[in-house]
C-alpha positions as CSV (number, residue, x, y, z in Angstrom):
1,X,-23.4,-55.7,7.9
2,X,-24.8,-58.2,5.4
3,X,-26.2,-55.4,3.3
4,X,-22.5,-54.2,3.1
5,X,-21.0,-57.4,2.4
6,X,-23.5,-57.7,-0.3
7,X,-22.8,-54.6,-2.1
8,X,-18.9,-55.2,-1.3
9,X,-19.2,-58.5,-3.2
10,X,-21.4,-57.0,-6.3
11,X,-19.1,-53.8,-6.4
12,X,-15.9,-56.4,-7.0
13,X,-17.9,-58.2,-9.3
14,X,-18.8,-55.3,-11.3
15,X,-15.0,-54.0,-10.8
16,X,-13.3,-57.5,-12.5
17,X,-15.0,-56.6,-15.8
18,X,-14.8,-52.5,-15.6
19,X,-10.9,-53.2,-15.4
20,X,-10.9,-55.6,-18.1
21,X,-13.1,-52.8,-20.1
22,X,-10.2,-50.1,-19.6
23,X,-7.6,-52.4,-20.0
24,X,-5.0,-51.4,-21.4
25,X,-4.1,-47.9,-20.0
26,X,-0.3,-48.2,-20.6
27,X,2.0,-49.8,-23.0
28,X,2.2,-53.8,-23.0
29,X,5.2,-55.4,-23.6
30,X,5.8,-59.0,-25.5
31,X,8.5,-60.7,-24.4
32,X,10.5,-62.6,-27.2
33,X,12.8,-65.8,-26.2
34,X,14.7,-65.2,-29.3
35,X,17.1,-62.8,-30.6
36,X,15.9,-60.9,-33.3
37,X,15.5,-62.2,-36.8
38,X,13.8,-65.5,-35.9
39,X,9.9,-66.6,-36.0
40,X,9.1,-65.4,-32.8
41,X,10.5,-62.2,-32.7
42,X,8.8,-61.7,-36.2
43,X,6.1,-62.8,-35.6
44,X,5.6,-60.7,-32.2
45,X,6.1,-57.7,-34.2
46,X,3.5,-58.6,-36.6
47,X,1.5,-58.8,-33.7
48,X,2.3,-56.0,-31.5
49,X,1.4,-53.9,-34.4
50,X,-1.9,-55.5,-34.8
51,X,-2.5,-55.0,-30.9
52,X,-1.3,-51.6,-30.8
53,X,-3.9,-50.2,-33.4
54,X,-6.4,-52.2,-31.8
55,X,-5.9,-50.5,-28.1
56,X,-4.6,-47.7,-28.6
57,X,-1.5,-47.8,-26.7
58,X,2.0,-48.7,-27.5
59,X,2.8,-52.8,-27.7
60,X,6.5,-53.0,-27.6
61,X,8.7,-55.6,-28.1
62,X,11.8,-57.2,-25.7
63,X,13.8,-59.4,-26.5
64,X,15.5,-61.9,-23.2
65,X,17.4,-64.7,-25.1
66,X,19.2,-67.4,-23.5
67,X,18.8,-71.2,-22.5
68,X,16.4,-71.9,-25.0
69,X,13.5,-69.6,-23.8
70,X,14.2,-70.2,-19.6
71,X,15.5,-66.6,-19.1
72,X,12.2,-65.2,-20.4
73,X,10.0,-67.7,-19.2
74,X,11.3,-67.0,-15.5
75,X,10.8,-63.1,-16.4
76,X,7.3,-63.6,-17.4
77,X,6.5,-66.0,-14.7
78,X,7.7,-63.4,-12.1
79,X,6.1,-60.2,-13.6
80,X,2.9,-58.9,-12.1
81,X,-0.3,-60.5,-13.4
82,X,-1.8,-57.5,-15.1
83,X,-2.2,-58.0,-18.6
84,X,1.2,-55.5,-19.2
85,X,3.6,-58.6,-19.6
86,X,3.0,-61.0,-22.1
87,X,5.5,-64.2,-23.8
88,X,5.6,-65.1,-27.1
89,X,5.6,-69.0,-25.6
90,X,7.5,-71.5,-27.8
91,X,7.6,-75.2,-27.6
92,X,10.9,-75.4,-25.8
93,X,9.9,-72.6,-22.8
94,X,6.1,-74.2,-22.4
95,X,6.5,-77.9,-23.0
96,X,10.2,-79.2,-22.5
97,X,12.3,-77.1,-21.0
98,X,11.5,-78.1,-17.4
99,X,11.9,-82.0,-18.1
100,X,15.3,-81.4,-19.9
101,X,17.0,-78.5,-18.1
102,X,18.0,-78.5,-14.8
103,X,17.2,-75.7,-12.1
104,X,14.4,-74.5,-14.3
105,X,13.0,-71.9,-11.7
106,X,9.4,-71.7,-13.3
107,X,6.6,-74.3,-13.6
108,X,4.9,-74.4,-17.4
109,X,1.6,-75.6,-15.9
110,X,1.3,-73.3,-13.3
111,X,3.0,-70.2,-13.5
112,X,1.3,-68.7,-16.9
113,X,-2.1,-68.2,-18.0
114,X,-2.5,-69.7,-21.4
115,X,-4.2,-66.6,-23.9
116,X,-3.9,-68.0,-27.3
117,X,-2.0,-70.6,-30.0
118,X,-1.1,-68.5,-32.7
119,X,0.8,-70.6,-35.3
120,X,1.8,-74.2,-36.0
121,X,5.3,-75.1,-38.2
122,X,7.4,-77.5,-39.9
123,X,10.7,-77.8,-40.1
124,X,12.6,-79.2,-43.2
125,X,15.2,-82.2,-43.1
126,X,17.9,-81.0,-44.5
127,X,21.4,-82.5,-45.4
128,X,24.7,-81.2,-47.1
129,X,25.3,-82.3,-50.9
130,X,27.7,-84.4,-50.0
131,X,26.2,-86.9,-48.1
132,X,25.6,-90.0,-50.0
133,X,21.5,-90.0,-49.7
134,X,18.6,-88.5,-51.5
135,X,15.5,-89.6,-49.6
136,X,14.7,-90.6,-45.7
137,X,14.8,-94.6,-46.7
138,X,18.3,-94.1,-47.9
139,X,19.3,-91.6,-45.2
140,X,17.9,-94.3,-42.8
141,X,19.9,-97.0,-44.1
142,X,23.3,-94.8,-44.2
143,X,22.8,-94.2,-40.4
144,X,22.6,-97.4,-39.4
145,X,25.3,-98.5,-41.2
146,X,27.3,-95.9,-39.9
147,X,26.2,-95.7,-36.2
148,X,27.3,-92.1,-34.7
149,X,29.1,-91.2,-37.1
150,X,26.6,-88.6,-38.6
151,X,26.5,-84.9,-36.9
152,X,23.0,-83.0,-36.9
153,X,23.3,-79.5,-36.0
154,X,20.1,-77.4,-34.0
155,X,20.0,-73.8,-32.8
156,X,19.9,-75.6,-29.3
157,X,19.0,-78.2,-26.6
158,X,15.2,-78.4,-26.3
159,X,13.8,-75.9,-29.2
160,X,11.8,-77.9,-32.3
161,X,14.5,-78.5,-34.5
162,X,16.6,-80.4,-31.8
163,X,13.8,-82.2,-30.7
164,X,12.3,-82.9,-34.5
165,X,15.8,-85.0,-35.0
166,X,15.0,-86.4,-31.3
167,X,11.9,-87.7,-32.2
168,X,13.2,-88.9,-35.9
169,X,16.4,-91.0,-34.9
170,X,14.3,-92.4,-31.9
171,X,11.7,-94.0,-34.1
172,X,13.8,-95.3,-36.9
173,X,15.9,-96.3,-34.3
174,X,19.4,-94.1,-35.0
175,X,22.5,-93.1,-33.1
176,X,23.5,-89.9,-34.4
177,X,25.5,-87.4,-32.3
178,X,24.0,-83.5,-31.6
179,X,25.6,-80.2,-32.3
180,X,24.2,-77.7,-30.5
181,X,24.9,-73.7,-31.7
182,X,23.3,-70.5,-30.9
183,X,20.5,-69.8,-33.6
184,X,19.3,-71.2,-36.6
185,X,21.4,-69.3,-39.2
186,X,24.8,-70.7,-37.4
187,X,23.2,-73.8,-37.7
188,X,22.6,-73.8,-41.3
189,X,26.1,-71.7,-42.1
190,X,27.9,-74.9,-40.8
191,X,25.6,-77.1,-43.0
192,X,26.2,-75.4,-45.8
193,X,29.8,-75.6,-45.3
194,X,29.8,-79.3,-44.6
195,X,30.9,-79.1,-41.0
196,X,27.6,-81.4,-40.1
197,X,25.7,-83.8,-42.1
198,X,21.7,-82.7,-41.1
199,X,19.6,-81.0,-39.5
200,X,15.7,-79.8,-39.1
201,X,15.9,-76.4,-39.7
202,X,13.5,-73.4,-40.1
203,X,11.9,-73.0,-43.8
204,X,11.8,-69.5,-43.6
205,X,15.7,-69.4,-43.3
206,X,16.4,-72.6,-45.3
207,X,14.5,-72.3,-48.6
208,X,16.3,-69.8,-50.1
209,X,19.7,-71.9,-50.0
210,X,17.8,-75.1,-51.7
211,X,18.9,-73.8,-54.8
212,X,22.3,-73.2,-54.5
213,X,23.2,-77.4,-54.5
214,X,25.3,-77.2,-51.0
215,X,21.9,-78.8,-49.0
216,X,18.5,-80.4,-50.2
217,X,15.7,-80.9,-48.2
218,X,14.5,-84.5,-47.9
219,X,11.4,-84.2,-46.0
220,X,8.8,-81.9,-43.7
221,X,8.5,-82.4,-40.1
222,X,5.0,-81.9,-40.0
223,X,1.6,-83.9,-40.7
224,X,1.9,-81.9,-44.1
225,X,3.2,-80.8,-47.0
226,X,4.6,-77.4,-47.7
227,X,2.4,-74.9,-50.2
228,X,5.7,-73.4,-51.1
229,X,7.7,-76.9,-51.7
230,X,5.1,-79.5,-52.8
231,X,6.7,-82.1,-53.9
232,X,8.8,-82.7,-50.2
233,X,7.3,-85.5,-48.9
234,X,6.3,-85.8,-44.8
235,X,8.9,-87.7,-42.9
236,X,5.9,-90.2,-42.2
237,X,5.4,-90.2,-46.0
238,X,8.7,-90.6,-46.5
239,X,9.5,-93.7,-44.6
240,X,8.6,-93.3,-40.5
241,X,4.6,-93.7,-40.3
242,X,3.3,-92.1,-37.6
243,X,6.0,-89.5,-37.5
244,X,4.7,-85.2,-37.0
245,X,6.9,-82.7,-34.7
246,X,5.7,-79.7,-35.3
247,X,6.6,-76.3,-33.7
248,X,4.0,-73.9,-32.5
249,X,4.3,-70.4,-30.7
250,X,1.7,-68.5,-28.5
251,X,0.7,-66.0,-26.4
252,X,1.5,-66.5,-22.4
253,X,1.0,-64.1,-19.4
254,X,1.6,-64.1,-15.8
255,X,-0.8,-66.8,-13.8
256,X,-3.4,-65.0,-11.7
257,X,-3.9,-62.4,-15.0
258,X,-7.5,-61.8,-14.8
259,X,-9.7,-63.8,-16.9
260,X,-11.0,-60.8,-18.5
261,X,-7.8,-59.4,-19.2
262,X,-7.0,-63.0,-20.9
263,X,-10.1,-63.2,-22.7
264,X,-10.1,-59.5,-24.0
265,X,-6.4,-60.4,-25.3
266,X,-7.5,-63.8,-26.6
267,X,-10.5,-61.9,-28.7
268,X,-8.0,-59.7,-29.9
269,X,-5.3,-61.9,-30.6
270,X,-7.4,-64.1,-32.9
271,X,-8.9,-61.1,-34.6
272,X,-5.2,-60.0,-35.4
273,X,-4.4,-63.9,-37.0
274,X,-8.0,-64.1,-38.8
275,X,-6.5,-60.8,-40.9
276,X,-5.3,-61.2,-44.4
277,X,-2.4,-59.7,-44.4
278,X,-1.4,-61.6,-41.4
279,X,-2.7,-64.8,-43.0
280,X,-0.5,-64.0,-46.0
281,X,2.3,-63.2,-44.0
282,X,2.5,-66.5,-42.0
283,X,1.9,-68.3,-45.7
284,X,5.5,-66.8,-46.5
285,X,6.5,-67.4,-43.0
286,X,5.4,-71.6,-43.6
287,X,3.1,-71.3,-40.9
288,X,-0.1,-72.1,-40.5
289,X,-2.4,-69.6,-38.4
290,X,-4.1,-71.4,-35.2
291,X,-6.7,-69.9,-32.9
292,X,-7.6,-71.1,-30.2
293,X,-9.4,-70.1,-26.8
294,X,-7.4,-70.3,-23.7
295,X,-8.8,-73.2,-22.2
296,X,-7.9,-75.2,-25.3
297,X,-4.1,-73.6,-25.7
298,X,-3.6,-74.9,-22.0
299,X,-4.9,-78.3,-22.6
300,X,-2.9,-78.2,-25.6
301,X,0.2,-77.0,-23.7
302,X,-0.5,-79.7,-20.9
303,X,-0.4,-82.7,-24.0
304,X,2.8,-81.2,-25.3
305,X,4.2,-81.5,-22.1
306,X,3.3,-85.0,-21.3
307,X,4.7,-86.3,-24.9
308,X,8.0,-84.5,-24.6
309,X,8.9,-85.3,-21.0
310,X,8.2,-89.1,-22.4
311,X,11.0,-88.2,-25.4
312,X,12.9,-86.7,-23.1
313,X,13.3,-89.4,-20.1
314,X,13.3,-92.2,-23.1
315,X,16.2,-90.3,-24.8
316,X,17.9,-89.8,-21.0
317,X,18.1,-85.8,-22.6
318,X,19.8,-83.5,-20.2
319,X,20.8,-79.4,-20.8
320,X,22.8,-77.4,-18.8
């Protein structure tokens, strides 16, 4: 009987890493939070591709929008832990969402495996020509003289732009009043137009419009400067020391995935981001390549949790 149990435990042993060895043996599937066009779904393409070629099976794509990542987070959280269904994790699904939302039926911290941190962003601070400021100090000044008065747009409740203008008008001490819409190009349309005064907004999507004189950009979210607009200062260059909100996105799966599983997809995943097409790509994209093990994305995870649930019970922040 012991000689049994003995070769029972040494055959499992030798099982965990076989299966991680085959693995994969069908097609995976990303799960995006967004609907198509935006940094994540673009980014998970870039990706699957990458994957695809580097297994040999098919790496497909789904998009599951809604409630700021929630609907995919709970479908991810719920799906077996095989290594076959994957998230493309952003900041609002993995850190805030469960201290802002309410019935949020998954648990960040204990319902996914952490696999990798793929990229970091900024967002830009951008306002419509016509309000009366051209750098943070005076945009500063103008809110407090005209306490909620000023309308910032986001693409919603919880995601990095929305909580960017959180973090801003909590430190420099501001009453502004929030317009949430669904996506980041409705969001900008309506800045554009001058139905808001400001928002943070994607540089991807807002560069391009710099140049037409209905916004300008006042400052980067992040701890610095973009390549592509050098001479936009940091928002804590730019008046709020100690400022830096920066989005990020990575890859979550299941909990219970194997760690085999996660560490042959972490291997991978980095490979994929260490390329230098994909280096180039995120260059164009404004963000900055991260790799990371898994341990270290789920630390990470577990930090961005604790700051934003401060934010969130400091700013008494609460989505439907």
């Amino acid at each position: 009987m012991i000689r049994y149990l003995t070769a029972l435990v040494a055959g499992l042993a030798l099982a965990l890493p076989a299966a991680a060895q085959d693995y994969p043996t069908k097609p995976i599937k990303i799960i995006v939070a967004s609907a198509a066009g935006g940094a994540s779904d673009i980014l998970s393409r870039l990706v699957a591709e990458k994957m695809s070629v580097a297994y040999g099976q098919p790496v497909l794509v789904e998009a599951k929008p809604g409630a700021n990542g929630n609907i995919a987070a709970e479908f991810v959280a719920a799906a077996p832990p095989d290594g076959y269904t994957l998230m493309m994790g952003t900041i609002g699904a993995l850190a805030i969402n469960a201290s802002m939302y309410k019935n949020v039926r998954y648990d960040p911290l204990k319902d996914f495996a952490p696999v990798a941190r793929l990229v970091s962003f900024s967002n830009l601070l951008v306002v419509k020509s016509a309000l009366p400021v051209h750098n943070v100090k005076e945009l500063i000044a103008y809110a407090k003289a005209h306490p909620n008065e000023l309308h910032f747009g986001s693409p919603g409740a919880g995601g990095s732009p929305h909580m960017s203008m959180v973090q801003f008008a909590q430190m420099a001490h501001l009453q502004m009043v929030h317009v949430p819409y669904k996506g980041a190009a409705p969001t900008l349309t309506d800045l554009m137009g001058g139905y808001i005064d400001l928002a943070f907004s994607d540089p991807l999507l807002t560069q391009p419009h710099l140049q037409g004189g209905r916004i300008r950009a006042l400052a980067v979210s992040g701890s610095r400067r973009l390549p592509s607009l050098p001479n936009i200062p940091t928002v804590a260059e730019a008046g709020v020391p100690g400022y830096e909100v920066s989005g990020w996105l990575g890859i979550a799966a299941p909990a219970n995935t194997p760690p085999a599983i996660v560490a042959k997809l972490n291997k991978t995943l980095n490979e994929a981001m260490a390329m230098p097409d994909m280096q180039a790509k995120m260059k164009d994209m404004g963000a900055e390549v991260i790799t990371t093990t898994p341990a270290e994305f789920g630390t990470f995870m577990a930090s961005e949790f604790t700051r934003w649930k401060k934010v969130i019970v400091e700013g008494n922040l609460v989505a439907d």
